[in-house]
C-alpha positions in Angstrom: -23.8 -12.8 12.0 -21.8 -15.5 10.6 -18.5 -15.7 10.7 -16.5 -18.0 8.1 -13.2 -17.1 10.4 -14.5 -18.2 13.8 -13.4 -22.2 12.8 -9.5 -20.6 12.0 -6.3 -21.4 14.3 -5.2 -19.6 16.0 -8.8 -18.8 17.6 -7.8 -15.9 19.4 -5.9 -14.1 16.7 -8.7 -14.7 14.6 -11.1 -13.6 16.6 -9.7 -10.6 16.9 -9.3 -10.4 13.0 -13.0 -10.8 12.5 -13.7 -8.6 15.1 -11.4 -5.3 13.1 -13.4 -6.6 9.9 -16.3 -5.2 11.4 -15.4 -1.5 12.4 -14.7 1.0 9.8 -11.3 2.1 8.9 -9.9 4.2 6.5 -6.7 6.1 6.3 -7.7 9.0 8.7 -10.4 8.2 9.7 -9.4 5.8 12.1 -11.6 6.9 15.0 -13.9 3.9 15.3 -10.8 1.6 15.4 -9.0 4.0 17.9 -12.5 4.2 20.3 -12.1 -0.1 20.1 -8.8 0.0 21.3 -9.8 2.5 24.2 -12.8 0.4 25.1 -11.0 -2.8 25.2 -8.1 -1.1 27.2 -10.6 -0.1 30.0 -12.5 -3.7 29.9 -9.3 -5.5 30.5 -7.8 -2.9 32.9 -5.1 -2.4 30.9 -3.4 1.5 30.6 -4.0 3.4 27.3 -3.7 6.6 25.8 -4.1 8.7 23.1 -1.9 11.3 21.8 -3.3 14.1 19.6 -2.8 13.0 16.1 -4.5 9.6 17.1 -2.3 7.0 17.9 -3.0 4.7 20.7 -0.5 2.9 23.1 -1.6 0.2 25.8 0.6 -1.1 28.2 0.4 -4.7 30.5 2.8 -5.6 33.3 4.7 -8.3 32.2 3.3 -11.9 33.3 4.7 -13.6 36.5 8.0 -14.4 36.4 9.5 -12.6 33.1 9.4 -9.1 35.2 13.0 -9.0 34.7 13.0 -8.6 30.9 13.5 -5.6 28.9 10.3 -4.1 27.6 9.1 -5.1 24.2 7.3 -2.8 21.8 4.5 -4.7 19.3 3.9 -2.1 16.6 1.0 -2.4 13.7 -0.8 0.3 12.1 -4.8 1.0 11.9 -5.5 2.3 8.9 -6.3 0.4 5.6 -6.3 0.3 1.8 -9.7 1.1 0.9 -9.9 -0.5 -2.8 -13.1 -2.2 -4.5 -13.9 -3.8 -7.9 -15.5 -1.1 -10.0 -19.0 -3.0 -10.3 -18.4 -3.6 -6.0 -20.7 -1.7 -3.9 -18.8 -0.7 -0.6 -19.0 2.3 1.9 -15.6 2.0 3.4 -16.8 4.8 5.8 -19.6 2.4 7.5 -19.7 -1.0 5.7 -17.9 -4.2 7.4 -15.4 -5.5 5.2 -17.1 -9.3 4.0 -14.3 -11.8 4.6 -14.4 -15.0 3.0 -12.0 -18.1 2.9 -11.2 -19.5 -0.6 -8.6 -22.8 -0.1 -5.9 -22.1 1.9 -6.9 -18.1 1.7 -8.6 -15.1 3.7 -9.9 -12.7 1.5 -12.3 -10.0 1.1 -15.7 -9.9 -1.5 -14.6 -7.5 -4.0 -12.8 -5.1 -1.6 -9.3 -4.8 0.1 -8.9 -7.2 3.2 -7.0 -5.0 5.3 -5.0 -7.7 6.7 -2.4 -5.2 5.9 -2.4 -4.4 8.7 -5.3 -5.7 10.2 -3.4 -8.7 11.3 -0.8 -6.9 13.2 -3.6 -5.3 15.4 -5.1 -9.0 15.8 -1.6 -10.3 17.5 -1.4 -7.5 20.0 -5.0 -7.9 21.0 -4.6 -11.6 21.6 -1.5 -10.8 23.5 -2.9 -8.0 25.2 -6.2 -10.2 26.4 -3.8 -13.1 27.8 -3.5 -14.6 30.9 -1.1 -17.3 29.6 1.2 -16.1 27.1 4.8 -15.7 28.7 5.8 -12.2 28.4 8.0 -9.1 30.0 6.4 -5.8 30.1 4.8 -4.8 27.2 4.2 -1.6 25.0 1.9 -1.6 22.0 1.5 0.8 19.5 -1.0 1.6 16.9 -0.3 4.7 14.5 -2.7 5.6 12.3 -2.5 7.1 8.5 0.4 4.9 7.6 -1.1 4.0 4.5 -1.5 7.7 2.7 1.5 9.7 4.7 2.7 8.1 7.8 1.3 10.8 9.8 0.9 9.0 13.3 4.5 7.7 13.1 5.4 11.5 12.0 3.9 13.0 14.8 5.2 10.6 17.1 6.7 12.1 20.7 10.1 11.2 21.5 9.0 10.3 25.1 5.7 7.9 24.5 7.9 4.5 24.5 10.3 3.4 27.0 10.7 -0.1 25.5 14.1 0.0 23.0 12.9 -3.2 21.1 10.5 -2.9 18.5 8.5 -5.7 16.6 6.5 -4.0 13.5 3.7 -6.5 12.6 3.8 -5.0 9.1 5.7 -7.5 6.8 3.6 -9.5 4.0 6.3 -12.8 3.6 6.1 -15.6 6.4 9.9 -16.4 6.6 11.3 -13.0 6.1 12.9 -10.9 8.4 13.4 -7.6 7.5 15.6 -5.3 8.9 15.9 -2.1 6.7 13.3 -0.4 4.7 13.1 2.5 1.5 12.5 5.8 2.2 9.5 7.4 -0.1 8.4 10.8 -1.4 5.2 12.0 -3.5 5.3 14.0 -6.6 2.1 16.0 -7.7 1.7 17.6 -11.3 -1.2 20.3 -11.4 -2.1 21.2 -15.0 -4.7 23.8 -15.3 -6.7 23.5 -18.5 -9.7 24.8 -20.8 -12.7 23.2 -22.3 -13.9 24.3 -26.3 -16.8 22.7 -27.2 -16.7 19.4 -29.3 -15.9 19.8 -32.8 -19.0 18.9 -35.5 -19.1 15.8 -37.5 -17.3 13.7 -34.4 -18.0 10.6 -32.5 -17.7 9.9 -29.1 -15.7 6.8 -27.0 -15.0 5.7 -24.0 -12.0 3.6 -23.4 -11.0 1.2 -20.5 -8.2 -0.4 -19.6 -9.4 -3.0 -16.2 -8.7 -6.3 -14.8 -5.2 -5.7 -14.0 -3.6 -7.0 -10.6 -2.9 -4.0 -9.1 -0.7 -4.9 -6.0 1.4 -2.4 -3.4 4.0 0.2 -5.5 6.8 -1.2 -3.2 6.7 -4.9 -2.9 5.6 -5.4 -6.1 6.6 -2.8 -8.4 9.1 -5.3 -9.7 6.8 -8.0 -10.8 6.4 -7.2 -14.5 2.9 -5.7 -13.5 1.2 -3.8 -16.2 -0.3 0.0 -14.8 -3.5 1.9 -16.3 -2.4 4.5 -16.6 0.2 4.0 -18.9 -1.4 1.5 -20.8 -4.2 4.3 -21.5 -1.9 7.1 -22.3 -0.1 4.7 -24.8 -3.4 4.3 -26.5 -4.5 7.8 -26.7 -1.3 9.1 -27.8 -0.8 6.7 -30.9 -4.3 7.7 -31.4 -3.9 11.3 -31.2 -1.0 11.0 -33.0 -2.4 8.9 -35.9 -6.5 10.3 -36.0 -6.2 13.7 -34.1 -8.4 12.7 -30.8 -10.1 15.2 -28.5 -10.0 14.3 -25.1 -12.6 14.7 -22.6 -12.2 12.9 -19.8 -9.4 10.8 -18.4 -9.7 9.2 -14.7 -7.0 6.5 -13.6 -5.7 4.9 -10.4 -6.6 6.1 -6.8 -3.8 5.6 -4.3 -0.3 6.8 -4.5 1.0 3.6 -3.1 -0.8 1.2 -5.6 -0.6 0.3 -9.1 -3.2 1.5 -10.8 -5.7 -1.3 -12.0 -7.9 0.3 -13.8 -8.3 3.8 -16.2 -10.8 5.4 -18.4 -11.0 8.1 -21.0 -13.6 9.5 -23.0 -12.7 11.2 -26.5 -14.4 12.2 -30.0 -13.0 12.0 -33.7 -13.9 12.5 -36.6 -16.5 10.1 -38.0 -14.7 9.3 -41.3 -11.7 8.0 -38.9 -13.5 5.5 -36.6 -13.2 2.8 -38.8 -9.1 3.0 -39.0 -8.8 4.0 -35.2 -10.9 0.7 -33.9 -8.8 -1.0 -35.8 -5.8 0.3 -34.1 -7.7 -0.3 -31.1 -7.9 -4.0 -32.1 -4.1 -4.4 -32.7 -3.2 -2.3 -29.4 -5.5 -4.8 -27.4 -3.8 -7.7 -29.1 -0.3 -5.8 -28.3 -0.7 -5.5 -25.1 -2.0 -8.6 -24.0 0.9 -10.2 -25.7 3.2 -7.9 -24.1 1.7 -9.1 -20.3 1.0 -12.5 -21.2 2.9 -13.6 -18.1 1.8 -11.6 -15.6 -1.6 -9.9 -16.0 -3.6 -12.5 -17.6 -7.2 -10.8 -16.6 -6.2 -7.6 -18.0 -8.9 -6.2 -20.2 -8.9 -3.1 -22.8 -12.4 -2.2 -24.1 -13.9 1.1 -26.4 -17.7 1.5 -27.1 -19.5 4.6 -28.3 -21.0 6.5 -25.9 -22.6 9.5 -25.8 -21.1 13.3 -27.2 -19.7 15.0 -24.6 -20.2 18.8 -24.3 -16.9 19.8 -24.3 -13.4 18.7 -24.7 -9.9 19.9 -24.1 -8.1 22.7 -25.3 -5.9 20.4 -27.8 -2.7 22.4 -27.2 -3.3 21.4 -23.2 -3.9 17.2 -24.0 -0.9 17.2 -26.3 1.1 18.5 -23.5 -0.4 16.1 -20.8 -0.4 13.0 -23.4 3.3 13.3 -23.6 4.1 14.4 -20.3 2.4 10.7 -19.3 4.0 9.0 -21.8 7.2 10.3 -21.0 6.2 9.9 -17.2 8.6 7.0 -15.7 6.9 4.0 -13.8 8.5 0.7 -12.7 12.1 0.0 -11.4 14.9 2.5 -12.5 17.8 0.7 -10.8 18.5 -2.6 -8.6 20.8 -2.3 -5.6 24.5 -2.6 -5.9 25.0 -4.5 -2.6 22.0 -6.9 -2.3 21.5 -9.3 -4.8 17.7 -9.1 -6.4 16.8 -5.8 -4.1 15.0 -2.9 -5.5 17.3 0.5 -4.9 15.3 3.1 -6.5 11.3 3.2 -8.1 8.8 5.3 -9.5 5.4 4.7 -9.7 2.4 6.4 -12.0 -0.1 6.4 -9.6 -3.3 8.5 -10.6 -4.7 11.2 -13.2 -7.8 13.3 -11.9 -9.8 15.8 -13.7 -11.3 17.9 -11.4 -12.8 22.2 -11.0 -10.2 22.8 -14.1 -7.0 20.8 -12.9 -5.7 17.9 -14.0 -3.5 16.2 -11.1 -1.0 13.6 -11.6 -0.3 12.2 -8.5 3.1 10.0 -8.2 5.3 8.1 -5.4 8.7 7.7 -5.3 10.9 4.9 -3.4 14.8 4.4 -2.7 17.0 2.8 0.2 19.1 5.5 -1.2 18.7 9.0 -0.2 20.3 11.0 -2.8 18.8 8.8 -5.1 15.2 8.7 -4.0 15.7 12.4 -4.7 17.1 12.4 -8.0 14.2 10.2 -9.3 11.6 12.6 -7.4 13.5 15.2 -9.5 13.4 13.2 -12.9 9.6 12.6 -12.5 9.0 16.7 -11.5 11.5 17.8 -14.7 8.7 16.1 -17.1 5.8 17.7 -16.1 7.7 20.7 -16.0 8.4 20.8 -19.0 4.9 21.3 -20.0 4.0 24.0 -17.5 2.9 22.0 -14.4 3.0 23.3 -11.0 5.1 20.9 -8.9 4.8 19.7 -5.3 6.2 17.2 -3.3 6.0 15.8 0.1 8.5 16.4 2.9 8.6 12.2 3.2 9.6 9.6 5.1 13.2 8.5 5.6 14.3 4.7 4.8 15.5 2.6 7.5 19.2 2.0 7.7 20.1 -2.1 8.6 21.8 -3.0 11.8 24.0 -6.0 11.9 24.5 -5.9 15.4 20.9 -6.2 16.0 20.0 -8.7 19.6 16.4 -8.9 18.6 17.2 -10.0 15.2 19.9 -12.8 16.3 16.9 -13.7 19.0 14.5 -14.1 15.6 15.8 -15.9 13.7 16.9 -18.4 16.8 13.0 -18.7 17.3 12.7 -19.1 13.6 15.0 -21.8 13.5 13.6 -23.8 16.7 10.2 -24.0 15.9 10.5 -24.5 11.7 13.8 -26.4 11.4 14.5 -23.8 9.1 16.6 -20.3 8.7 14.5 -17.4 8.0 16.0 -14.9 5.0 16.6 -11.8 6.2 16.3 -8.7 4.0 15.6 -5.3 3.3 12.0 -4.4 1.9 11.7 -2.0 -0.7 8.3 -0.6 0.5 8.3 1.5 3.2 8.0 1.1 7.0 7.3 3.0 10.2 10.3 1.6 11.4 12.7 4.4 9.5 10.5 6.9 11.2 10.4 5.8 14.8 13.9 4.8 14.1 14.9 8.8 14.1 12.5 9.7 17.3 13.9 6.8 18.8 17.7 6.3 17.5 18.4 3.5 20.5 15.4 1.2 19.2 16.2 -2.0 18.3 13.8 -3.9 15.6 12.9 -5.8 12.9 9.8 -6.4 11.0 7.8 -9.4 9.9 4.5 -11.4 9.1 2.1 -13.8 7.6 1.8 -13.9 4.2 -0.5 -11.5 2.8 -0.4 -11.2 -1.5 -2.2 -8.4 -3.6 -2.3 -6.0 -0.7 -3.7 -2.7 -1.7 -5.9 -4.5 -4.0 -9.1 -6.2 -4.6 -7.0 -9.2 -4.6 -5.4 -9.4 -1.5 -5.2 -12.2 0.7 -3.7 -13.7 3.2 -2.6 -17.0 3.7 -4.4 -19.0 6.4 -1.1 -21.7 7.8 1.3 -18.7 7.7 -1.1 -17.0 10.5 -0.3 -19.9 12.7 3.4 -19.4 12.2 3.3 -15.8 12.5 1.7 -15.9 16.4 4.1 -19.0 17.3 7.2 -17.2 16.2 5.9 -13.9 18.3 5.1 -16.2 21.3 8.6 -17.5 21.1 10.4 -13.9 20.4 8.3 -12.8 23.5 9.6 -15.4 25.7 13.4 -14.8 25.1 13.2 -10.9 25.0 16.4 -10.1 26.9 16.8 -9.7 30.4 17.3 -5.9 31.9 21.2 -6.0 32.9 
């Protein structure tokens, strides 16, 4: 099989990359990946084991003469994103993910990379198959589910790791250190609804909002990014408002941790309206492009007829949900008060599903803040209350608090320094990491979090940059080297 990586340097992180490409692994269903690590445990006669939920740990002595230094932890996640182009044809359950290199870019054709976190599992492989990398005794983790509820850093035993530093592989910008994270929770809507069949004398559409970027609900929820969803809704209620639609069928967004690219609905009206309402249609395309000139320059809003439908919604019902999503927050709802240009608190509109009679509204909230992460959880429940929804949310995850006294980070950004003449920022990330969850099981661990550059992750377009890979494995060579020294 070719393999456009196997010319990349770093050769062994990349072979390692390539090799994860090929092995099926969505969020829990991480047993392929997991049977790897086992296998390649055993052929290198390293230890390994496997708790119940799935997470792996293997272990190596630490290479002659750094016996004497603290144990280091290398921590990276197995699950990933499993996102495709709409006109893609992918099994993410048995299908290799088809990297390709475009410029100075890994990416995928027409699917998620998974170099989030793929990449992270690469660098401990290549570690752990060394005979010549300097390094103390070594511990190194790979949870599963972080992507869809950070269940393997959840389940976590308070007694698997006995090293109190902690690299997380899981960062997307070469020359960030990060050293806190947001905490996140999920709010569903359930609506139960009834169909009545389609009224006569009406013509059938579909509608499609596509091409947006998408991205990752925490890192980029602050880019100006436009979401399906609520580009849709807007739509369908002006033309609701204006022509009296009846809704059919709405779909939109699949993962509570991305930005929905792309949402559909199909609807009837009156045939002595169409003319106005695709002329509407016209204006709202021209609107909204304008509005997102800057930032989502592929984005694409389409209606056709199609075919009648045998049934639509009980009206009453889709006036409720249209307004309920318009009135839905999404985006950024405050900036911190302490760190310049830092996202405190976030909402974002992740999916509608019609499904047995239930329409579900599935959304994700974010803050470094506890009370307010729950305040916006309780904004975003109060709306589809108000229209009769059954509410749930997740227990969630906890943000992770910065330490200013942190060793590891002074020894980071030292390495940093020494190999790119340069100081690394460092910073809080507004998306969430395992960190604030190992952080409670293991309240004495020291860490910080970093990575190559990877852009559009949780998305179609995400990519990772090929030179920052190179950086990435010389400043965890370096960190490895001065890990201090047991006292």
């Amino acid at each position: 099989m070719n393999n456009p990586l196997s010319k990349l340097q770093p050769e062994k992180i990349w072979f390692y990359f390539n090799e994860i490409l090929q092995i099926p692994r969505p969020s829990k269903k991480e047993e392929k990946i997991a049977a790897y690590l086992m296998d390649f445990a055993k052929s290198h006669q390293l230890q390994a084991k496997q708790d119940e939920i799935g997470n792996v740990l293997i272990s190596k002595k630490a290479s002659n003469g750094c016996e004497n230094f603290q144990t280091a932890v290398l921590q990276s996640h197995l699950d990933m994103v499993c996102e495709k182009n709409s006109d893609k044809k992918h099994d993410f359950d048995n299908d290799p993910i088809e990297a390709r290199i475009e410029g100075e870019w890994v990416k995928a054709n027409g699917t998620t990379l998974g170099g989030d976190d793929g990449i992270g599992i690469a660098a401990s492989l290549a570690i752990l198959a060394s005979t010549d990398i300097a390094h103390g005794p070594l511990e190194c983790l790979f949870t599963v589910d972080e992507e869809t509820g950070l269940s393997g850093a959840f389940a976590l035993s308070t007694d698997l790791l006995k090293g109190k530093i902690l690299l997380n592989l899981d960062s997307e910008d070469e020359g960030e250190i990060f050293i806190g994270c947001a905490g996140g929770k999920d709010t569903v809507a359930e609506i139960e609804y009834t169909t009545i069949p389609v009224p006569e004398n009406n013509t059938a559409y579909i509608v499609k909002i596509s091409g947006l970027t998408g991205g990752h609900s925490g890192d980029d929820i602050n880019k100006g990014l436009g979401n399906a969803n609520k580009l849709l809704n807007r739509f369908l209620w002006e033309a609701d408002n204006n022509y009296t639609i009846h809704l059919s069928e709405i779909n939109g967004g699949n993962l509570r941790n991305a930005i929905p690219r792309e949402a559909f609905a199909v609807f009837t009206v009156a045939k002595e309206k169409t003319e106005a309402l695709l002329a509407d249609a016209k204006k709202h395309n021209e609107i909204i492009r304008f509005e997102l000139r800057s930032t989502e320059s592929e984005l694409e809003f389409s209606i056709e007829a199609c075919e009648l439908p045998k049934t639509i919604l009980n009206h009453d019902i889709q006036t409720k949900l249209l307004n309920a999503l318009y009135a839905c927050p999404h985006g950024v709802i405050s900036m911190s008060r302490e760190i310049p240009n830092f996202v405190e608190t976030s909402t974002n509109l992740a999916s509608v599903k019609m499904n047995d009679g239930k329409i579900i509204v599935t959304t994700s909230q974010r803050s470094s803040v506890e009370s307010a992460k729950e305040d916006i959880c309780n904004m975003v429940a109060s709306v589809f209350q108000l229209i009769g929804a059954k509410i749930t949310q997740g227990d969630g995850y906890p943000g992770w608090t910065p330490n200013p006294d942190s060793v590891i980070l002074e020894i980071a950004k030292k390495s940093y320094l020494d190999l790119f003449k340069k100081e690394p920022k460092v910073l809080a990330i507004h998306a969430g990491l395992e960190c604030g969850l190992i952080g409670e099981k293991y309240p004495e661990m020291d860490m910080i979090s970093y990575g190559p550059t990877i852009k559009g992750a949780h998305s179609p377009d995400e990519r990772m940059k090929i030179e920052t890979v190179q950086m990435f494995w010389d400043l965890t060579l370096d960190i490895l080297k001065n890990i201090p020294h047991i006292k």
